[in-house]
C-alpha positions as CSV (number, residue, x, y, z in Angstrom):
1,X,78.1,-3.5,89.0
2,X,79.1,-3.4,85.1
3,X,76.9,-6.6,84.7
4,X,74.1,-5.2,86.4
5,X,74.3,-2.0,84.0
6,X,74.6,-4.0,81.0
7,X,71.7,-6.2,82.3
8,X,69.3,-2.9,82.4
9,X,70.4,-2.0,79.1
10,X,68.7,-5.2,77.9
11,X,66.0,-4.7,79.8
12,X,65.2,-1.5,78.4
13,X,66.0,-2.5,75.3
14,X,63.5,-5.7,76.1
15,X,61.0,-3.4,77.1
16,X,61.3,-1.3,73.8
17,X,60.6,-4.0,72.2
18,X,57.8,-5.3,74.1
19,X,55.9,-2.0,73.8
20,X,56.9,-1.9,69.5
21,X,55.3,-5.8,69.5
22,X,51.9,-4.6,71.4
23,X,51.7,-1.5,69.2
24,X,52.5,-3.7,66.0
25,X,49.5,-6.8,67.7
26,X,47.0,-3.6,68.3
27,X,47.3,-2.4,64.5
28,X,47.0,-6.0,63.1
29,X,43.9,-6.9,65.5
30,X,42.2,-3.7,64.2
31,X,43.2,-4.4,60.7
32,X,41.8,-7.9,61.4
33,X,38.4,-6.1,62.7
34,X,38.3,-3.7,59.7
35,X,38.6,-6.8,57.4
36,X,36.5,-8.9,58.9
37,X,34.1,-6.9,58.9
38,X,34.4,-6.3,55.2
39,X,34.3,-9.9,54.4
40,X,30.9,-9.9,56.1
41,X,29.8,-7.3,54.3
42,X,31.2,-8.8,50.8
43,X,29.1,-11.9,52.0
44,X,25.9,-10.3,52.5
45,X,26.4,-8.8,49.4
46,X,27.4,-11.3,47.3
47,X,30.0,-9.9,45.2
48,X,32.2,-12.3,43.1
49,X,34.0,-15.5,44.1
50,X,36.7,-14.2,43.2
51,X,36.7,-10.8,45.1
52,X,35.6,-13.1,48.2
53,X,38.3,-14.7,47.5
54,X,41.1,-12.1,47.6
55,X,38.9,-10.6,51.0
56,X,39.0,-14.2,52.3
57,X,42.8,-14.5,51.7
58,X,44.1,-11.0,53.1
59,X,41.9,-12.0,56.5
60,X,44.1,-15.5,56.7
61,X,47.3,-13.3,56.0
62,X,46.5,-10.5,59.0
63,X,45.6,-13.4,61.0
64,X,48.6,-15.1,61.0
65,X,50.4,-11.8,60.8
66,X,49.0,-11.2,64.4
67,X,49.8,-14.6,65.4
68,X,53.4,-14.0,65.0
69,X,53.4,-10.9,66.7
70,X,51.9,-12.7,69.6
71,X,54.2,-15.3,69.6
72,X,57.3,-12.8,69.7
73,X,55.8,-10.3,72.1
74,X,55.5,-13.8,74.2
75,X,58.8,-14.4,73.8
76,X,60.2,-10.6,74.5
77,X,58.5,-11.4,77.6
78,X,60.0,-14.6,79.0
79,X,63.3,-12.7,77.6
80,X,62.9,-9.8,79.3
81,X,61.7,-11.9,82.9
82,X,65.2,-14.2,82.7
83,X,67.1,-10.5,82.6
84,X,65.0,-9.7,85.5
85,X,66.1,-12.4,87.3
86,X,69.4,-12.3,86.1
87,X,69.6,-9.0,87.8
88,X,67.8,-9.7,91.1
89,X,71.2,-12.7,91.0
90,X,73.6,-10.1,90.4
91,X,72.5,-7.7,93.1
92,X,72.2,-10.7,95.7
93,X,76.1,-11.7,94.7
């Protein structure tokens, strides 16, 4: 019974997480919206290389930004599925 409460604990502390990760991947995607569209902009209206630049290079940041957060929200998933399982073993013991 102790392991089973521990194992919720987890869980909800999974889940926690989980729901901080899609909160932190839907701020970064709109960021990644509100620059991209920027960097359109700054194209059409041909503002310096340099500028287009420093656009250019903040979109590849926030991308990869919201590629990591993917990746771990992925993993707080799988994570959070073995405690689920790891319960559902417990209670059948």
């Amino acid at each position: 019974m102790k392991e089973i409460q521990r194992l919720k604990l987890v869980q909800e502390e999974v889940e926690c997480l989980v729901m901080h990760r899609q909160a932190v991947r839907t701020r970064l995607c709109a960021k990644w919206v509100e620059k991209s569209e920027t960097y359109g902009v700054a194209l059409e209206s041909k503002v310096s290389p340099e500028a287009l630049e420093r656009t250019h290079q903040l979109f590849v940041e926030i991308d990869v930004e919201c590629m990591m957060a993917r990746r771990s929200l992925d993993e707080a998933r799988a994570f959070l599925e073995e405690v689920d399982q790891a319960i559902s073993r417990c209670r059948d013991a």
